[in-house]
N, CA, C and O of each residue as an XYZ file, in Angstrom:
444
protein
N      43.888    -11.847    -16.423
C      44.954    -11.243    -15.663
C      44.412    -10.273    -14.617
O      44.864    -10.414    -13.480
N      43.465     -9.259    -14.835
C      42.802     -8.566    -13.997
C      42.281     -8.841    -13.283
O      41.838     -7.897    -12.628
N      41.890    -10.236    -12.791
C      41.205    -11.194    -11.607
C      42.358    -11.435    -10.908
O      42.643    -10.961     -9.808
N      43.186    -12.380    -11.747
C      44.208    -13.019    -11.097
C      45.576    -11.763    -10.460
O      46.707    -12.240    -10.366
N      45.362    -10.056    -10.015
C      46.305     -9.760     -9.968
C      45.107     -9.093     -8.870
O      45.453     -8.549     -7.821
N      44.253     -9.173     -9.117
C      43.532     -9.105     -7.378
C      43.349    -10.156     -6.607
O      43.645    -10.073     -5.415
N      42.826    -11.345     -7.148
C      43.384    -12.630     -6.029
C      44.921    -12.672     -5.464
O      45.158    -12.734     -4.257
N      45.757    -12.640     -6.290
C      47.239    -12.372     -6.027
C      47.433    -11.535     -4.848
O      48.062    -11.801     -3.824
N      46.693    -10.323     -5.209
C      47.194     -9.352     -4.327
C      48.671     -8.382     -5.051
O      49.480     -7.787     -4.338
N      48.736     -8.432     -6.690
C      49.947     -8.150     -7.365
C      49.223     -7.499     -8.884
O      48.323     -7.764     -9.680
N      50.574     -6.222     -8.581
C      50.063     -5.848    -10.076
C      51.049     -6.257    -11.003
O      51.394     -5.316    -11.717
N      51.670     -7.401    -11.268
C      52.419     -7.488    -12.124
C      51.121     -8.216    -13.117
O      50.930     -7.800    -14.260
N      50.412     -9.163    -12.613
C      49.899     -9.776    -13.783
C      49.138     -8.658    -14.668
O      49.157     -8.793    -15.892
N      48.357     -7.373    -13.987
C      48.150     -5.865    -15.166
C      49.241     -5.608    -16.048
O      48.964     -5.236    -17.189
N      50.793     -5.783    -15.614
C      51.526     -5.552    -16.411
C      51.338     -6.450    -17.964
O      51.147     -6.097    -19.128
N      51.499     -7.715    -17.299
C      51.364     -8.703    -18.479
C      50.015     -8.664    -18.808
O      49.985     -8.877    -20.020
N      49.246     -8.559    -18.529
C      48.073     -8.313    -19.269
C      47.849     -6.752    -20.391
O      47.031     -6.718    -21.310
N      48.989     -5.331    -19.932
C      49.322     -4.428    -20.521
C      49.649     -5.193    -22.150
O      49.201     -5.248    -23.295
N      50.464     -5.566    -21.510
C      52.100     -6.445    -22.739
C      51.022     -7.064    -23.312
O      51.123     -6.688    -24.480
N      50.119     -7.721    -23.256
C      49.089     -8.901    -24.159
C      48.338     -7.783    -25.133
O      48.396     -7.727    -26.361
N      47.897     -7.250    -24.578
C      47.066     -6.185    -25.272
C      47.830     -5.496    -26.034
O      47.303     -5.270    -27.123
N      49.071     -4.981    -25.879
C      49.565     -4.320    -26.872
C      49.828     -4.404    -27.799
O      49.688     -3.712    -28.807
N      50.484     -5.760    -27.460
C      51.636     -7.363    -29.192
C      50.052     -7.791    -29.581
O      50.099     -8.163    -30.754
N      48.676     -7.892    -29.084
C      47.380     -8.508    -30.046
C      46.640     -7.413    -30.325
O      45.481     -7.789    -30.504
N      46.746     -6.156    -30.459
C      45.814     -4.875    -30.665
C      46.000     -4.780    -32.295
O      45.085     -4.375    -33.012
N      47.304     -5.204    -32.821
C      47.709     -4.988    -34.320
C      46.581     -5.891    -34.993
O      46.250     -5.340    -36.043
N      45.928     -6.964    -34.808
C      45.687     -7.912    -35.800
C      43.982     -7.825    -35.336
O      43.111     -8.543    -35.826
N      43.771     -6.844    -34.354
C      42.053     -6.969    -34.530
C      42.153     -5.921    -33.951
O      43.177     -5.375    -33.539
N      40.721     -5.472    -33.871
C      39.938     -3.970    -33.490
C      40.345     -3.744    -32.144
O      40.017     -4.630    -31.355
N      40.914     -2.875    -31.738
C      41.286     -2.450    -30.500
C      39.807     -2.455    -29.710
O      39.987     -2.645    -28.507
N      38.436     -2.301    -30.053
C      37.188     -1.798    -29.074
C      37.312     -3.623    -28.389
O      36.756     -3.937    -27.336
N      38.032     -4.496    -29.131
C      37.408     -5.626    -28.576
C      38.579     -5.439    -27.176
O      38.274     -5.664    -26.005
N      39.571     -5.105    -27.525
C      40.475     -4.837    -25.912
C      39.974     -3.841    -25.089
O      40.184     -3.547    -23.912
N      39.414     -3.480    -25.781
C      38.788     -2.191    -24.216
C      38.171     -2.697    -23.381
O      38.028     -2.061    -22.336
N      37.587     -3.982    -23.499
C      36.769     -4.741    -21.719
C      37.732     -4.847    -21.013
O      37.695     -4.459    -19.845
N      39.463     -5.725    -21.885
C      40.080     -6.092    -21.081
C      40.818     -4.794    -20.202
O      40.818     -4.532    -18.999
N      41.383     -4.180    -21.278
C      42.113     -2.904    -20.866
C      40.855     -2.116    -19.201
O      41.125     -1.768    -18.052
N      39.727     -2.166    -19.912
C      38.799     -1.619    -18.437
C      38.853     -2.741    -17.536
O      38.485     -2.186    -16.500
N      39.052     -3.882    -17.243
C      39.313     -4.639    -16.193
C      40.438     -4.504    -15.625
O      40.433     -4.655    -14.404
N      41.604     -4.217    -16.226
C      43.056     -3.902    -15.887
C      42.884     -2.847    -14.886
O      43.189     -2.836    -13.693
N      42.424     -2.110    -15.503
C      42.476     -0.577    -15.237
C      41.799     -0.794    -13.652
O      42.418     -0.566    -12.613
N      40.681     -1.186    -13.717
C      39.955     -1.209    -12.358
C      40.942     -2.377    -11.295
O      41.248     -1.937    -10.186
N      41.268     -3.385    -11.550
C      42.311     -4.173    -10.405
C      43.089     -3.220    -10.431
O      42.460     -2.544     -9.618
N      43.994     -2.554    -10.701
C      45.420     -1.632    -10.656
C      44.259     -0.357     -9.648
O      44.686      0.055     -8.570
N      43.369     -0.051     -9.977
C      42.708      0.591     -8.461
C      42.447     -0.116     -7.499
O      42.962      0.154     -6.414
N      41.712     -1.040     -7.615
C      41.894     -1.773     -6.178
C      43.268     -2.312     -5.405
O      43.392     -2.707     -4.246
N      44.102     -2.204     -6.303
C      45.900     -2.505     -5.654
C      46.002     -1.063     -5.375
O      47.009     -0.898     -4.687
N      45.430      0.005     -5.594
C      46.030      1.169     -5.181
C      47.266      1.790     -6.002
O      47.950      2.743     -5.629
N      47.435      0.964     -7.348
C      48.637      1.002     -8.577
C      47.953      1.786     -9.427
O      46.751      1.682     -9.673
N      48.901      2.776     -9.996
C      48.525      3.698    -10.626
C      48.858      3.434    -12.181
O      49.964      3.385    -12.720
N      47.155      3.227    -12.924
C      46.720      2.404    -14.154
C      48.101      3.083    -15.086
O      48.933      2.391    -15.673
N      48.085      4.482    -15.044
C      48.386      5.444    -16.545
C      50.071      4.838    -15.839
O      50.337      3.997    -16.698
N      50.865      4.810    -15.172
C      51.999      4.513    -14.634
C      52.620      3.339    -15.453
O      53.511      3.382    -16.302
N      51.764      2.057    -14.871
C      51.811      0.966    -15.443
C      51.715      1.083    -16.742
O      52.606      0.333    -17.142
N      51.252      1.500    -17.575
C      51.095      1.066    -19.001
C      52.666      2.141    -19.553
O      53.476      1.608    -20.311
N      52.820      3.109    -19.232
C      54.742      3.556    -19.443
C      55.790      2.828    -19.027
O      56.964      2.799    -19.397
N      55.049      2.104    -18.008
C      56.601      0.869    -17.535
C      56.701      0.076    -18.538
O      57.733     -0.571    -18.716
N      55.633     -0.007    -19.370
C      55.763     -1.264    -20.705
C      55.793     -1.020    -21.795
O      55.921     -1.758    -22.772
N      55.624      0.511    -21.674
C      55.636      0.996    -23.107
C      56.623      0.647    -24.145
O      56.290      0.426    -25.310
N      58.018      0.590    -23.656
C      59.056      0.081    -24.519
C      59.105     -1.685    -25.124
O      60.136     -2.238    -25.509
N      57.763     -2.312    -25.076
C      57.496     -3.886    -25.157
C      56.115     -3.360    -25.852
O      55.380     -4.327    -26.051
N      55.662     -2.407    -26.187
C      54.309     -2.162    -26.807
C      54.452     -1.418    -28.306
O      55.070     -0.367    -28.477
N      53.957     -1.956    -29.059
C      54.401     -1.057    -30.705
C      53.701      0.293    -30.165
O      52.880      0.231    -29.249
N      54.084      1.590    -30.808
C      53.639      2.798    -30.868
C      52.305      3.158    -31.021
O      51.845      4.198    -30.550
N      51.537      2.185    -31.786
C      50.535      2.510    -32.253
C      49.874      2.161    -31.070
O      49.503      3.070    -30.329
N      49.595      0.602    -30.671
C      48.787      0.089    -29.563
C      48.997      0.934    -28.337
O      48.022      1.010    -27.590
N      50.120      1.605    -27.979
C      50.337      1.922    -26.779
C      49.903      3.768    -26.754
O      49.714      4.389    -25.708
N      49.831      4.274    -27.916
C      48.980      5.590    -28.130
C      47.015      5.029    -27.694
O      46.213      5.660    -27.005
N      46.818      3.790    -28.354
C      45.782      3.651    -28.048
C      44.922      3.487    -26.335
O      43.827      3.857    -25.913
N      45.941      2.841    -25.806
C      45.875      2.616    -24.582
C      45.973      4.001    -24.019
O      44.840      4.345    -23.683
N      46.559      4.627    -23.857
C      46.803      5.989    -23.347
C      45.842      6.817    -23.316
O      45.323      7.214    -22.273
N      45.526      7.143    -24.406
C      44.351      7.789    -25.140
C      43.291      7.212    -24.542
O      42.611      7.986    -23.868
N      42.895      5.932    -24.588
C      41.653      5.272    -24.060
C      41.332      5.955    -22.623
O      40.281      6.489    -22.269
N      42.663      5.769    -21.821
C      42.574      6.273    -20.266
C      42.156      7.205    -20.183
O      42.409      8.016    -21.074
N      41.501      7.499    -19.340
C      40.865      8.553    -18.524
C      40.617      8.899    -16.953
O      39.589      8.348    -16.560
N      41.137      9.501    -16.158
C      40.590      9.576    -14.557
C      38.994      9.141    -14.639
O      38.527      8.223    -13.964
N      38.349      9.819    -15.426
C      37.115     10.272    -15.429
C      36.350      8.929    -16.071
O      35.744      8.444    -15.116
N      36.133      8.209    -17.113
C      36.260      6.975    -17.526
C      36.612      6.186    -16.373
O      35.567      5.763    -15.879
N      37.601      5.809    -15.738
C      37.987      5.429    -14.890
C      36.981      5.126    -13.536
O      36.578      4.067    -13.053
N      36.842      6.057    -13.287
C      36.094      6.197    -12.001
C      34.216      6.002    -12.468
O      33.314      6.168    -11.648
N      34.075      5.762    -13.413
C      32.627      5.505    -13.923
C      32.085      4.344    -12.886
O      32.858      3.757    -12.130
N      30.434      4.035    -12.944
C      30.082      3.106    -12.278
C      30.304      1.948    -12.898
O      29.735      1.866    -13.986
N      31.126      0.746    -12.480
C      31.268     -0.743    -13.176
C      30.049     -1.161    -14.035
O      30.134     -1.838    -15.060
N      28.931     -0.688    -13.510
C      27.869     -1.308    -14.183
C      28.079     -0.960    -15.500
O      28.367     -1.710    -16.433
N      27.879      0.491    -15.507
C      28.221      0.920    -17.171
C      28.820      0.349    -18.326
O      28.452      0.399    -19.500
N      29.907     -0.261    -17.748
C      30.780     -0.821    -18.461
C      30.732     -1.987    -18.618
O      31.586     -2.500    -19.341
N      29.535     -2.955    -17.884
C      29.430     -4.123    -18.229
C      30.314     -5.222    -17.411
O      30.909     -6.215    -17.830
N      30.193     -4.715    -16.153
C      30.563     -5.755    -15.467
C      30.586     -5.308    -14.288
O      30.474     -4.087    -14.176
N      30.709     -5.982    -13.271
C      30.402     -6.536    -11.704
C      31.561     -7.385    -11.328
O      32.074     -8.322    -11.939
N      31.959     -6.660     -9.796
C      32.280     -7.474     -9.317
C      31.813     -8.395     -8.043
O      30.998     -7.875     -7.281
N      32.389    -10.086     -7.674
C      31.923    -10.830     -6.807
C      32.894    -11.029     -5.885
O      34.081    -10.921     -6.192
N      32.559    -11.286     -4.873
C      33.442    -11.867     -3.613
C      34.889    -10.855     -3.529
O      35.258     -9.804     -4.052
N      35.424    -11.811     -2.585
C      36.868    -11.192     -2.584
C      38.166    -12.067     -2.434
O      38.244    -13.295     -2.395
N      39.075    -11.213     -2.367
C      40.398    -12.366     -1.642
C      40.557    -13.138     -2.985
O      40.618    -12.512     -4.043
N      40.643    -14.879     -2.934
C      41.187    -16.015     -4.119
C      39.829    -16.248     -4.545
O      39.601    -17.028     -5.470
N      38.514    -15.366     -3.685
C      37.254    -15.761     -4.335
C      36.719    -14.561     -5.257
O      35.551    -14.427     -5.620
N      37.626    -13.846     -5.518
C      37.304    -12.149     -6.355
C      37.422    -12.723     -7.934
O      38.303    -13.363     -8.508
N      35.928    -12.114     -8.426
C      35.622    -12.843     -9.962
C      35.378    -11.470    -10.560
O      35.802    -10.739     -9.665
N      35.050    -10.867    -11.305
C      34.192     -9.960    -12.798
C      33.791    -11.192    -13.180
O      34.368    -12.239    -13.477
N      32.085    -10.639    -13.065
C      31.115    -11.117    -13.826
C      30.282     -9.873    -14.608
O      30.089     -8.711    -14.249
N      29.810    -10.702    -16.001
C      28.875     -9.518    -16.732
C      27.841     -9.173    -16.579
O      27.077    -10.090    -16.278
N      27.464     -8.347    -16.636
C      26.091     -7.612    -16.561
C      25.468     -6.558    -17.511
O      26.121     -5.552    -17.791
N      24.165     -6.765    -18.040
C      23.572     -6.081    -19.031
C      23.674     -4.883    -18.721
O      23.549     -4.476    -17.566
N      23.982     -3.958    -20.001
C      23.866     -2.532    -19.338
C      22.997     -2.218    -20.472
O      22.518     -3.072    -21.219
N      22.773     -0.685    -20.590
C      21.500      0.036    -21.078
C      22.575      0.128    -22.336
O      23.751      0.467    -22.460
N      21.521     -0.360    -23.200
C      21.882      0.256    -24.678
C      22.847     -0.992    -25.584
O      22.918     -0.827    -26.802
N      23.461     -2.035    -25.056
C      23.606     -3.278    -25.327
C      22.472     -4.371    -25.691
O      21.475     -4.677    -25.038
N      22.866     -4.798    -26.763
C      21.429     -5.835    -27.458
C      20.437     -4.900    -27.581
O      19.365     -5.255    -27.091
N      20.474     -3.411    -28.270
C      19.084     -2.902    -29.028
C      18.385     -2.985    -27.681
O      17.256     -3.262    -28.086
N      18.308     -2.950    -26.734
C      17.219     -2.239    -25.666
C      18.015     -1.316    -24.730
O      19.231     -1.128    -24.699
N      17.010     -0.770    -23.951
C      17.374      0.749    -22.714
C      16.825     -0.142    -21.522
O      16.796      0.309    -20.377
């Protein structure tokens, strides 16, 4: 969804990608949604859509628990980190704009 709402040029698909994460956070470890939730987060900056905004427009479609998590996760500061950190890159632009991964320090037991 976070690709496809920068090819778009739309933040609705962050929305639905909000809504996915919230209804599948109950039945596994929330750390495994945090790539997605950090990909969200970064398209909704490049739309110039404001991440913490979006995730209250959906809050009432998100159980309590998942949607404390999301919240909590956010950060300005987090936020604005270098992509690399976080394990990913972006390519091209426009209908050709991808996230691809990239090794970061401290992933797979090496620096």
């Amino acid at each position: 969804m976070a690709t496809f709402a920068v090819r778009e040029e739309s933040a609705e698909p962050i929305r639905s990608g909000l809504i996915a994460i919230g209804l599948a956070s109950p039945g596994i470890d929330f750390r495994y949604n945090a790539m997605a939730a950090t990909l969200l987060c970064h398209s909704a900056s490049l739309l110039g859509a404001d991440f913490q905004a979006m995730v209250h427009e959906v809050a009432p479609l998100i159980p309590a628990r998942e949607l404390d998590r999301l919240l909590n996760w956010y950060t300005p500061e987090a936020a604005a980190s270098p992509q690399e950190e976080k394990g990913y890159t972006t390519e091209g632009t426009g209908k050709q704009f991808r996230y691809r991964s990239v090794p970061t320090r401290g992933r797979g037991g090496s620096s």
